[in-house]
C-alpha positions in Angstrom: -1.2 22.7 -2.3 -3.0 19.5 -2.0 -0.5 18.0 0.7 -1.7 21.1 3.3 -5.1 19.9 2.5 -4.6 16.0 3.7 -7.0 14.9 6.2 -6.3 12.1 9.2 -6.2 9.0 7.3 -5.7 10.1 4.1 -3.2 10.1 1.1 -2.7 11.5 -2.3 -1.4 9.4 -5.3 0.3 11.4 -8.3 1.1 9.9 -11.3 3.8 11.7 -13.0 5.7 11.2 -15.9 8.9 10.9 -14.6 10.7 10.6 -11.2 9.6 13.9 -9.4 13.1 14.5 -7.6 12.8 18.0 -6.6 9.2 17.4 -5.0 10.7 14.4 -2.9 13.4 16.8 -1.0 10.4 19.7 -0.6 7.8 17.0 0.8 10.3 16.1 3.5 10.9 19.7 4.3 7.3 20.0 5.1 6.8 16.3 6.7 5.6 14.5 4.2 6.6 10.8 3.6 6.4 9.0 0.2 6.5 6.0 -1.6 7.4 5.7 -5.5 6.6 2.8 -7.5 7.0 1.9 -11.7 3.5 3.6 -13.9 2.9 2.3 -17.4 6.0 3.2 -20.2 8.7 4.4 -17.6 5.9 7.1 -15.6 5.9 7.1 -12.0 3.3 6.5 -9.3 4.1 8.2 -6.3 2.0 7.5 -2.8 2.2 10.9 -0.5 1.0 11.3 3.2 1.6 13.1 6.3 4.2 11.7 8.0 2.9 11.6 11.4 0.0 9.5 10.0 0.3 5.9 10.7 -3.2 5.1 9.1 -2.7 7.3 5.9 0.6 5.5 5.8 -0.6 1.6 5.7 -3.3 2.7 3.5 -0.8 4.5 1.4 1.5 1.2 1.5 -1.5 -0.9 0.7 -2.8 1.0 -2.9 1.2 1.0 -3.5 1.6 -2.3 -3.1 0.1 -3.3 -6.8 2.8 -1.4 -8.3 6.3 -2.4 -8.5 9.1 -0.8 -6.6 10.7 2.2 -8.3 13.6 1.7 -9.5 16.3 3.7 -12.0 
């Protein structure tokens, strides 16, 4: 998986086509944080990091922060 592959500082940002809801309760298994935010005709844009990683965090928060909050 690409999460397993996340290096100090960084994040991945998945645009999905609809609210991921199974993949939010596995990232947090595995200690991932997330942020979700409204994509073009009802898609979603969803920030991922590790959750010990303040920097990937703010940086996550930052690219996410053009988007508007998700919300259903």
């Amino acid at each position: 998986e690409a999460t397993q592959e996340l290096k100090a500082g960084k994040f991945l940002h998945l645009h999905h086509r609809r609210y991921p809801r199974l993949l939010f309760e596995r990232l947090e298994k595995m200690g991932f944080e997330h942020d979700t935010r409204s994509g073009p005709d009802d898609s979603c844009k969803v920030f991922i990091w590790r959750g010990d990683d303040n920097e990937a965090r703010q940086r996550a928060l930052e690219s996410a922060s053009e988007y508007q909050v998700w919300s259903e």
